[in-house]
ZAMARGU-4260 file (C-alpha; in steps of 0.2 Angstrom, whole numbers, plus 5000, padded with zeros to 4 digits):
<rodrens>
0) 5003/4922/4887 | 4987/4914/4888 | 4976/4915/4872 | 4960/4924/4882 | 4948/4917/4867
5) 4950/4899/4873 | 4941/4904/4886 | 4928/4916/4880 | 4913/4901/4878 | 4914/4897/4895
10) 4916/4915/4901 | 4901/4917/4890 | 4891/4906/4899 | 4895/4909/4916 | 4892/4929/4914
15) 4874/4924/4909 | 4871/4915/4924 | 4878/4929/4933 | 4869/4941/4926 | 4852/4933/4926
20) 4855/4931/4945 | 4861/4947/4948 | 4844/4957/4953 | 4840/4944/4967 | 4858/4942/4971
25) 4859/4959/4976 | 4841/4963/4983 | 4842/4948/4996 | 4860/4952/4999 | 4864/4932/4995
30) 4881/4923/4991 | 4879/4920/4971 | 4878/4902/4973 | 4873/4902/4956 | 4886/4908/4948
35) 4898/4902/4960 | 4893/4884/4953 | 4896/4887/4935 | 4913/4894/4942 | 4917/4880/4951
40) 4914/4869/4935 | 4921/4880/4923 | 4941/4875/4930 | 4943/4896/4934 | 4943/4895/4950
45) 4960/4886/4945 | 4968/4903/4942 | 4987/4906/4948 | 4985/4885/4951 | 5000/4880/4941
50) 4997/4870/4927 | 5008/4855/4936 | 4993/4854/4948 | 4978/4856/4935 | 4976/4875/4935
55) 4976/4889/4922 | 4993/4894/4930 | 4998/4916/4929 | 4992/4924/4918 | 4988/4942/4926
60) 4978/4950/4907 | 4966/4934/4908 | 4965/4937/4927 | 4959/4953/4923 | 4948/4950/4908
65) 4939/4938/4918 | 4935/4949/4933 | 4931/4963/4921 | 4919/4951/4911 | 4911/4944/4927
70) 4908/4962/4935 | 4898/4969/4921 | 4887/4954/4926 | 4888/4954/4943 | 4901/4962/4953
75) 4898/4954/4969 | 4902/4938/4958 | 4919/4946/4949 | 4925/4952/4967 | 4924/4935/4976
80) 4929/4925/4962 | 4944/4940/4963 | 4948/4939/4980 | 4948/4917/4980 | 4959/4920/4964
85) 4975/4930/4971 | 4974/4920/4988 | 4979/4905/4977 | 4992/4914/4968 | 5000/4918/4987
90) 4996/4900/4992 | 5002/4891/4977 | 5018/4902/4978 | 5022/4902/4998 | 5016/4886/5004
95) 5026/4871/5007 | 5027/4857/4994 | 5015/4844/5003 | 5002/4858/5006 | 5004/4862/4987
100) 5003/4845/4983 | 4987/4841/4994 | 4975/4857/4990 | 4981/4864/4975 | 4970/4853/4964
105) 4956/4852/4972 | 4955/4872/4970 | 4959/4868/4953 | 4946/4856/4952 | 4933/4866/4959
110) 4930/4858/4975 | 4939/4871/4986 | 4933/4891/4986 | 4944/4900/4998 | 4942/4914/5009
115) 4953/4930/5016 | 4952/4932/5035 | 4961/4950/5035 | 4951/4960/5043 | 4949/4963/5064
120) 4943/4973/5075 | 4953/4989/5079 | 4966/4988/5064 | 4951/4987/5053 | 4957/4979/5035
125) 4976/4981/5037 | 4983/4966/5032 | 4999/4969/5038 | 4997/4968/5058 | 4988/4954/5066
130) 4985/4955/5086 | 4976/4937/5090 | 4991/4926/5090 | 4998/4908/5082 | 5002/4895/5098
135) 5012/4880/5095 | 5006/4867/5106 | 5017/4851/5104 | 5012/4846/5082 | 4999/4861/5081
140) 4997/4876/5080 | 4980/4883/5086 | 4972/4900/5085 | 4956/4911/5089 | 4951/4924/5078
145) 4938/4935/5079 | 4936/4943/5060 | 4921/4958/5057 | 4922/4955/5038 | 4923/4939/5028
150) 4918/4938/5009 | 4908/4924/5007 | 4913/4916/5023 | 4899/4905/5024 | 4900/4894/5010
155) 4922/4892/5009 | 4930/4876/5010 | 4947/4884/5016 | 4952/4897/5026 | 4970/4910/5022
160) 4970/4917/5041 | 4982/4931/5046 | 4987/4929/5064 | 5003/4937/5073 | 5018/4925/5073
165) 5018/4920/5094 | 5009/4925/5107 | 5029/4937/5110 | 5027/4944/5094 | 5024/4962/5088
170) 5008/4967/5078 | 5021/4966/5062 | 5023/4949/5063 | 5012/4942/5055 | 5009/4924/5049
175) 4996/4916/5038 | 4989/4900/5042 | 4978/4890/5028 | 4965/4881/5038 | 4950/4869/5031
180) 4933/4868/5040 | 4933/4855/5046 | 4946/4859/5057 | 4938/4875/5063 | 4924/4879/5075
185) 4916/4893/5067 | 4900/4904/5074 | 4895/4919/5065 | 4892/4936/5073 | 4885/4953/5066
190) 4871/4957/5052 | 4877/4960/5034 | 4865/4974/5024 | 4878/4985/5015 | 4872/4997/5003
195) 4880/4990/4989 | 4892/4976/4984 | 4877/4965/4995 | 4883/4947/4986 | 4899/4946/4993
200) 4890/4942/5011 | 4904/4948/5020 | 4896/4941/5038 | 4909/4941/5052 | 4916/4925/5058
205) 4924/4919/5076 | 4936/4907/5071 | 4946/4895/5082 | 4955/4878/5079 | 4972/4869/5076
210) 4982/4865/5061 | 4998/4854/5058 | 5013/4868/5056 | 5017/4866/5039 | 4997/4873/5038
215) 5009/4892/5040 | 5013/4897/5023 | 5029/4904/5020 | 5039/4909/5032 | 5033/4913/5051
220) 5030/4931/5054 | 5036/4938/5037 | 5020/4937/5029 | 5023/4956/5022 | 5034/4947/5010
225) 5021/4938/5002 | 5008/4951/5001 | 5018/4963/4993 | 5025/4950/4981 | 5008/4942/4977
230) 4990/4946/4986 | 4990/4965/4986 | 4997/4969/4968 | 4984/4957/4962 | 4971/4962/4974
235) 4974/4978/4967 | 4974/4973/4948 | 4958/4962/4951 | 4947/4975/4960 | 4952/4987/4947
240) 4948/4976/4934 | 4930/4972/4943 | 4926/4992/4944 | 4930/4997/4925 | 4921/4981/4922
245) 4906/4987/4930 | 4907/5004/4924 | 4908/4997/4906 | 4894/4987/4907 | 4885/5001/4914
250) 4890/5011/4900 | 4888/5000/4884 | 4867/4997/4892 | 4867/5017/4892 | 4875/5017/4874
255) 4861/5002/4869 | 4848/5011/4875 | 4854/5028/4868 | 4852/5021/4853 | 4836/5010/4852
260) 4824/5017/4836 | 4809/5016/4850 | 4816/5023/4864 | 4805/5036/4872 | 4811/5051/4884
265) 4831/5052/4892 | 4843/5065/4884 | 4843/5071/4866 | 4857/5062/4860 | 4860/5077/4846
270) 4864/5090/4860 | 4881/5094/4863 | 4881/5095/4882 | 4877/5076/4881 | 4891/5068/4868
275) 4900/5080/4878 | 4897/5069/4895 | 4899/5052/4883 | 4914/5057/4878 | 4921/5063/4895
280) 4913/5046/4903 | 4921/5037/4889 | 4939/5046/4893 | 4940/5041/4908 | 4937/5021/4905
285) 4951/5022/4892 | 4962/5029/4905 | 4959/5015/4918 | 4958/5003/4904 | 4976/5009/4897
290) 4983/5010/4916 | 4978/4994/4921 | 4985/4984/4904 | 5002/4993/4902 | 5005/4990/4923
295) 4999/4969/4919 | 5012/4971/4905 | 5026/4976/4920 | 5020/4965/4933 | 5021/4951/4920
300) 5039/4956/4914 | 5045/4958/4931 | 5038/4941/4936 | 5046/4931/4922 | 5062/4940/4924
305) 5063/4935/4945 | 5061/4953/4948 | 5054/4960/4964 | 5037/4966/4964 | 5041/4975/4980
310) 5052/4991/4974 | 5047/5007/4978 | 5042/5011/4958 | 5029/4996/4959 | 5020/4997/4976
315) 5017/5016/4968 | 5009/5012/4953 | 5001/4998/4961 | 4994/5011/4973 | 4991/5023/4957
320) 4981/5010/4949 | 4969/5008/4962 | 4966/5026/4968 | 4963/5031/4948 | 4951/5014/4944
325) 4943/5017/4962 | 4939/5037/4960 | 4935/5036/4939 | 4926/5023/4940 | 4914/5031/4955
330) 4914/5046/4943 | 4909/5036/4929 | 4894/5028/4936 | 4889/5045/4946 | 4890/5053/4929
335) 4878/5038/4921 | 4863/5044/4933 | 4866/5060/4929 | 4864/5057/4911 | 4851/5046/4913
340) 4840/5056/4924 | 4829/5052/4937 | 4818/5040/4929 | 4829/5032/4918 | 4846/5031/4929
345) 4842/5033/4946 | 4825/5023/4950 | 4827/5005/4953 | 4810/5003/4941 | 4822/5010/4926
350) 4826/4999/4912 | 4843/4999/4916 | 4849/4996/4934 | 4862/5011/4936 | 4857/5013/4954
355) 4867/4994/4959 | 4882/5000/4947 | 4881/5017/4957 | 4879/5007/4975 | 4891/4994/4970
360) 4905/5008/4963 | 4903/5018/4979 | 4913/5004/4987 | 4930/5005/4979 | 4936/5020/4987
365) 4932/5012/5004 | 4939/4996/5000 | 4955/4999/5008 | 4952/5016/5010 | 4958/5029/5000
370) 4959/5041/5015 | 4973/5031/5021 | 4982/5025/5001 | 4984/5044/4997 | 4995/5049/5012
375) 5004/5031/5010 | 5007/5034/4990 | 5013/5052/4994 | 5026/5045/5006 | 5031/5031/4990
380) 5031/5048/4978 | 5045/5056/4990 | 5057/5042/4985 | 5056/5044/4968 | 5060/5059/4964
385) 5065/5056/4947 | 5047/5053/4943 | 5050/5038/4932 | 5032/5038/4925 | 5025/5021/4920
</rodrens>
């Protein structure tokens, strides 16, 4: 395992340039080009890059520590360095050995920031089905895709595209296609104003071009094999990780300022009703800190061992993880405001910015929807009916 201190004075550094960003990043709605650039120089954005290639190679509890730090800064910042992170983990992993050769050290280098095109109109953000096709014409394969949401779109060097396998083949077939710039004609379409998370500047793009055909990682029309082996397991880990970093943050400024000699006005911290609520806020980010660790601690022992990440027990505690990080996180900041009160939680004048924690927290039961993960985890819960709890 990683020694996670080796990299705490550049961590250090970068979360204050997040942080001190942070107010404009998310009042503009603007890409964190900030932080994005001390990222980039840091060598972090060389995480899952194997160290063979210059990276930081896997190490899923520095993963996590490093989104988490990142979110209590800025977690627009924590959840597009997040997103860039687990695309490489399924391009270092999946792509062919020239491909590896060719990009991999330039993401660890900080020359390449890579973006997910997922999403599509009608299907929304399920990654698994794909409707525009992949056509091999003679030594390329070219494509037109038509993406509503791409975080950070804008300023990517690289491109991992989901597109169905041939123009035959079902909405299950999906390939993924790394693509560079400048081999694409891009034009953007749509306004991007969300209430919260407004950093990740998740504009939609129209993307056509060609690419060689060793540009398809892994193998044609199996790309489920890869995102349930790599990017949605740690998708999962590293948005999770960003919420309860947030919600920490949000919570150490409430203790700080709880506890400030000159503090005037805000809740008598000698009533019970209020270390009641600290104490239940405080309860519920132990028990997404505690999830989260114990299920690296699996996915790590599975990994080293050549086991599956794709069994039934995993994908439900993987589903487990991100339903209980994205609903007691929510709770966590709604229960910050509350506590805070009017002027001092839920006015953007207060000293404390609760209200971006709050807009930004409202997102994770939307990202990948929980209205969809429940039903799909019940079904997971039918084949297991040993409950073999984690």
């Amino acid at each position: 395992m990683t020694d996670v201190n080796e990299y705490e004075t550049v961590l250090t550094d970068i979360v204050a340039v997040a942080r001190n960003n942070a107010e404009r990043t998310d009042r503009e709605a603007r890409f964190p080009v900030e932080a994005m650039a001390a990222l980039r120089a840091s060598g972090l954005m060389g995480m899952f890059v194997p160290r063979e290639y210059g990276g930081l190679g896997s190490d899923l509890h520095l993963y996590v520590h490093i989104a988490s730090q990142l979110a209590a800064a800025c977690t627009s910042t924590a959840a597009i360095w997040t997103m860039h992170a687990f695309q490489v983990d399924g391009l270092s992993r999946f792509a062919g050995e020239r491909l590896r050769e060719t990009v991999l050290p330039a993401i660890a280098d900080g020359k390449i920031y890579l973006a997910s095109v997922t999403t599509e109109a009608g299907k929304g953000a399920d990654i698994l089905r794909a409707d525009a096709p992949l056509t091999l014409r003679g030594e390329e394969a070219c494509f037109e895709r038509v993406a509503p949401v791409v975080t950070g779109g804008r300023h990517a060097e690289a491109f991992l595209i989901t597109l169905r396998a041939a123009p035959e083949a079902q909405s299950h077939e999906v390939s993924l296609v790394y693509a560079e710039r400048g081999q694409l004609r891009i034009s953007e379409h749509g306004n991007w104003d969300p209430l919260g998370m407004r950093g990740t500047e998740s504009v939609g793009l129209t993307i056509s071009g060609s690419v060689p055909p060793d540009q398809v990682v892994g193998q044609p029309g199996r790309f489920e094999d890869m995102a349930s082996e790599s990017m949605i397991p740690l998708a999962h880990l590293g948005w999770s990780a960003c919420w309860l970093g947030a919600a920490r943050g949000a919570f150490s400024e409430l203790l700080r300022w709880l506890r400030a000699p000159a503090r005037r006005g805000g809740p008598d911290i000698h009533s019970d009703l209020v270390r009641e609520r600290l104490a239940r806020i405080r309860v519920d980010l132990d028990l997404v800190s505690a999830y989260l660790t114990r299920l690296c601690d699996e996915l790590t022992a599975a990994r080293s061992a050549g086991r599956p990440w794709s069994d039934t027990r995993t994908r439900l505690r993987v589903n487990t993880l991100k339903l209980a990080a994205s609903e007691l996180t929510f709770k966590v900041a709604d229960s910050l405001v509350q506590l805070a009160g009017m002027n001092g939680g839920y006015s953007r004048l207060a000293p404390i910015k609760f209200e971006r924690y709050f807009r930004d927290l409202r997102s994770a039961r939307l990202n990948h929807s929980n209205d969809r993960m429940w039903p799909a985890t019940g079904a997971l819960v039918l084949l297991d009916p040993k409950v073999t709890l984690l």
